[in-house]
C-alpha positions in Angstrom: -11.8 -8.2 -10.2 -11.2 -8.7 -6.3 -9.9 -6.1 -4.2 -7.7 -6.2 -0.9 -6.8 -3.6 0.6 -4.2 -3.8 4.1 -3.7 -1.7 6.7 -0.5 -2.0 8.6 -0.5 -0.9 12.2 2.2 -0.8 15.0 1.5 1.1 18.7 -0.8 4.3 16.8 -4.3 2.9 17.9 -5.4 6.3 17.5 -4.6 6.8 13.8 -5.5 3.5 12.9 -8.6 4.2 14.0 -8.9 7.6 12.2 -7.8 5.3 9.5 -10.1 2.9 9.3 -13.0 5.6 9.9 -12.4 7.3 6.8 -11.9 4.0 5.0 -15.7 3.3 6.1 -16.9 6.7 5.8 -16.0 6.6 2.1 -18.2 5.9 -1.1 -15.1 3.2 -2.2 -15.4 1.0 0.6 -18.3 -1.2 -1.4 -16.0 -1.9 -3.9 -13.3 -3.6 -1.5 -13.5 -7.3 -1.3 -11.9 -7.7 1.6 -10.4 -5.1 4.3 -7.8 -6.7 7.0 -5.2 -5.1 9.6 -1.9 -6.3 10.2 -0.9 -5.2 13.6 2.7 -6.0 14.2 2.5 -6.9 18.2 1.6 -3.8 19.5 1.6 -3.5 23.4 -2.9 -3.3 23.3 -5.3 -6.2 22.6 -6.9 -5.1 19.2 -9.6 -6.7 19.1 -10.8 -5.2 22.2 -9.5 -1.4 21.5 -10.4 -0.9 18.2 -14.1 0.2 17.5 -15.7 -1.5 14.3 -19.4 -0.4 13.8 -21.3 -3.7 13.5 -22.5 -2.5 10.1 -18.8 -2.8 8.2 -16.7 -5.6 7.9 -13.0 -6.0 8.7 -10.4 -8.3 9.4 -8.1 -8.4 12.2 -4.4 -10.4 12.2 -2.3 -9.1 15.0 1.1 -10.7 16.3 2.1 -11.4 19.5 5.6 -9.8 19.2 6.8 -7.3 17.2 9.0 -8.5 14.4 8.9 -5.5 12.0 7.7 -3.3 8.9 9.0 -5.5 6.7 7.3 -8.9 8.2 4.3 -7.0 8.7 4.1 -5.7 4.9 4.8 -9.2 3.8 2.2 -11.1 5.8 -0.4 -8.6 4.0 0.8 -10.1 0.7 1.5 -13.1 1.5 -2.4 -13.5 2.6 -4.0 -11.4 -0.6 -1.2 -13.8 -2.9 -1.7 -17.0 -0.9 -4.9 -17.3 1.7 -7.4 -15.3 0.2 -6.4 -14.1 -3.3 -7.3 -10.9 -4.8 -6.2 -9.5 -8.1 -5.1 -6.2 -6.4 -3.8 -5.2 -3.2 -3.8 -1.7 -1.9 -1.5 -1.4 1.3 -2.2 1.3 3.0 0.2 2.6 6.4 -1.9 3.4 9.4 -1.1 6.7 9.3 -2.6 8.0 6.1 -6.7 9.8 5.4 -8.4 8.1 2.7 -11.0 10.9 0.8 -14.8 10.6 1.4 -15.4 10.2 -2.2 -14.2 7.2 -4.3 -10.1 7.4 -3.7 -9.7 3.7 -5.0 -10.5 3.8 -8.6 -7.3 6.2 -9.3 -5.4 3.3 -7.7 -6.8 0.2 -8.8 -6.5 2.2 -12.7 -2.8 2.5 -11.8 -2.3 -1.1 -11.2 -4.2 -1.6 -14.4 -2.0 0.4 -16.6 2.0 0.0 -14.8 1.4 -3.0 -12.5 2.3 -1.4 -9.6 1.9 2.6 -8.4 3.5 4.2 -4.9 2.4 7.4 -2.8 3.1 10.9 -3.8 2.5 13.2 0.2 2.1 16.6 -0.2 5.9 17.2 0.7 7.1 15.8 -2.4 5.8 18.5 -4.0 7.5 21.5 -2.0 9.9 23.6 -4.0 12.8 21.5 -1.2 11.7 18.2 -3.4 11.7 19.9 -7.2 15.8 18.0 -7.0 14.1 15.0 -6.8 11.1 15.5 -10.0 11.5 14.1 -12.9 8.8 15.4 -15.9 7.8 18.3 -13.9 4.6 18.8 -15.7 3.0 15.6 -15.0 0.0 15.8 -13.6 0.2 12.8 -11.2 -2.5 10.9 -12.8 -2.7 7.1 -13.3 -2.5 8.2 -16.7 -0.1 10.6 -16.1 1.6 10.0 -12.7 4.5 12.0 -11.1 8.0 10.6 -11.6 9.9 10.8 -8.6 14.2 9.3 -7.7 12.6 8.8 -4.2 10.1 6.9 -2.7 8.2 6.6 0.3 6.1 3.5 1.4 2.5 5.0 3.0 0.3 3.8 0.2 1.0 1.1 -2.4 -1.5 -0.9 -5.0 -0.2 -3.5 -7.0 -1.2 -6.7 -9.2 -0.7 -9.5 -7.0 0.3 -11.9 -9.7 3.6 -9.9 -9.6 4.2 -11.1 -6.2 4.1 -14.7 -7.1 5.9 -14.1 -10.7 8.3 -11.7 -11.0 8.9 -9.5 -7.8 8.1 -11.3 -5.0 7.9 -10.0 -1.4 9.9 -7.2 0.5 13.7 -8.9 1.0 13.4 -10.7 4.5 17.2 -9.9 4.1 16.2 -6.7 6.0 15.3 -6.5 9.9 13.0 -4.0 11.7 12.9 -0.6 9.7 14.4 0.8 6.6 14.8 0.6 3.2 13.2 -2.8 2.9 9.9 -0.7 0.9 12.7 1.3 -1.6 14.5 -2.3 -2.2 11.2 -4.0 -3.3 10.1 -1.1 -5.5 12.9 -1.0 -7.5 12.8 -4.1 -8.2 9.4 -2.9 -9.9 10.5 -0.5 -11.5 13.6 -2.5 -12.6 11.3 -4.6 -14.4 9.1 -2.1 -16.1 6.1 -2.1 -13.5 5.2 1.4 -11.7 8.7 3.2 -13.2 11.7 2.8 -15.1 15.2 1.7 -15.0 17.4 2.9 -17.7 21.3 2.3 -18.4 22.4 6.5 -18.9 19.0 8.0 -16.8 18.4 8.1 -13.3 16.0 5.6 -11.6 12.2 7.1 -11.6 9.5 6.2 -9.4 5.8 6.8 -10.4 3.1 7.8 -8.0 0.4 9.3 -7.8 -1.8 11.5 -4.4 -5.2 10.4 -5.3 -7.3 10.5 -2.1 -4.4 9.8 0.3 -3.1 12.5 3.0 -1.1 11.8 6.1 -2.3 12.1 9.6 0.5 13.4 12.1 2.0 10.9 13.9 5.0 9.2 16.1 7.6 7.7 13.6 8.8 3.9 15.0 12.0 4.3 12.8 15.4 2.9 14.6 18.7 4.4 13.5 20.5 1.1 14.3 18.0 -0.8 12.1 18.2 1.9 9.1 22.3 1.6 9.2 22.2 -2.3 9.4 19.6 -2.0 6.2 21.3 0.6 4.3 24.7 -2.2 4.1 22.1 -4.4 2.3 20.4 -2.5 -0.2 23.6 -0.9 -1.4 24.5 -4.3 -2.7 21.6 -5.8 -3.7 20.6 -2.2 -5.8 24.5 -2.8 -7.4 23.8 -5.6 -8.7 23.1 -6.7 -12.6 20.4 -9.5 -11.7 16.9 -8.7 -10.3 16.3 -10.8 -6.9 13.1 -12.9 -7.2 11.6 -13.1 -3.5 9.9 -16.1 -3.6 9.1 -16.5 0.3 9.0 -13.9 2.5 10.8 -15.6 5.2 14.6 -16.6 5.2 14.5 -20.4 7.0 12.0 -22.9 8.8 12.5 -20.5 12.2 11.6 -17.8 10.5 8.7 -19.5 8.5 7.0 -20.6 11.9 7.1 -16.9 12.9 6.2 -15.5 10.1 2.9 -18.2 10.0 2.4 -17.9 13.2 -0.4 -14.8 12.8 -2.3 -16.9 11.0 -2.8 -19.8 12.8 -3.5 -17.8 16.2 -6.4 -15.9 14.0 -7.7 -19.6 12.6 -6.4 -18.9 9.0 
């Protein structure tokens, strides 16, 4: 089984860093196939701020202007689906600790057993969330995972054949930030992967903690972005059919842009 895992980065150097430090400093990172950044045209020249000891191994894509969460969570799938395959992806936001010890194998068991598992933070488990629980004693387990009418976007693992069968990418429908992450993952869970989707019950999506905390950090969120999505996830959650994403672009324009990452990084 191959392993990806992507780390999706706009204007925090400084977490990203603290990000990629713990992913080195932990006893999973031999089991990753491949590690990569996506850094979504961030004002700094990665290559020459970020500090990668000559002893570990990671990938660098970064754009060279910013088109968005969205674009930048697809181009991670869209190279572990197309460019380098892997079996499963773990996306990871740049603002989230990995554990020292081995805080993959809870994920990569999750994508064994529902196909696709989101992020549980510690503030979905504050008495201000309980509204939100569903199965309140779970024990947020891959076996066992918390079941949650909310979901948050920090730390996804997934089978990547889903991507290129029955889910496809995050909707280029949406622009900049918002809602694109909850759009894509109930399509998951609309089809039985990571949750569930029933006719007289609430919509529930499962995630799980294991070896994931957040770092503090500057949110890029944009009202005007988050009101222009919010118009197009309240029609495409009403209605009865399931959107297949093929591509994660919308037209030939877009396409180029999109591609464009990878041909200035020789891919």
């Amino acid at each position: 089984m191959r392993i990806g895992v992507a780390i999706i980065s706009y204007e925090r150097l400084k977490c990203l860093q603290t990000c990629l430090e713990s992913i080195f400093n932990s006893s999973a990172y031999s089991r990753i196939d491949e590690l990569v950044v996506f850094d979504d045209g961030s004002d700094y020249d990665l290559n020459a701020q970020l500090v990668i000891p000559d002893c570990f191994s990671c990938r660098l894509f970064q754009s060279k202007q910013n088109h968005g969460v969205i674009v930048n969570k697809n181009r991670a799938l869209y190279y572990f689906a197309e460019l380098n395959p892997v079996d499963v992806v773990v996306i990871l936001e740049d603002d989230v600790i990995v554990s020292d010890g081995d805080w993959l194998s809870p994920w990569v068991e999750s994508v064994k057993i529902h196909g696709h598992m989101n992020y549980s933070p510690g503030f979905f488990r504050i008495p201000e969330y309980q509204k939100f629980w569903h199965r309140p004693e779970s024990k947020g387990t891959p076996e066992d995972p918390f079941s949650y009418s909310v979901v948050t976007g920090q730390c996804t693992a997934l089978d990547v054949e889903l991507i290129r069968s029955k889910v496809g990418y995050l909707n280029p429908l949406f622009q900049g930030y918002g809602c694109g992450h909850v759009e894509w993952a109930t399509r998951f869970i609309r089809l039985g992967f990571g949750g569930s989707w029933e006719a007289n019950s609430p919509r529930a999506f499962f995630a799980i903690a294991s070896g994931i905390r957040l770092q503090s950090s500057i949110s890029n969120k944009d009202q005007k972005q988050i009101d222009r999505n919010k118009k197009i996830i309240n029609q495409l959650i009403r209605s009865k059919e399931i959107n297949f994403v093929e591509f994660p672009w919308l037209d030939s324009e877009s396409r180029s842009s999109f591609l464009s990452v990878f041909d200035v990084c020789g891919k």
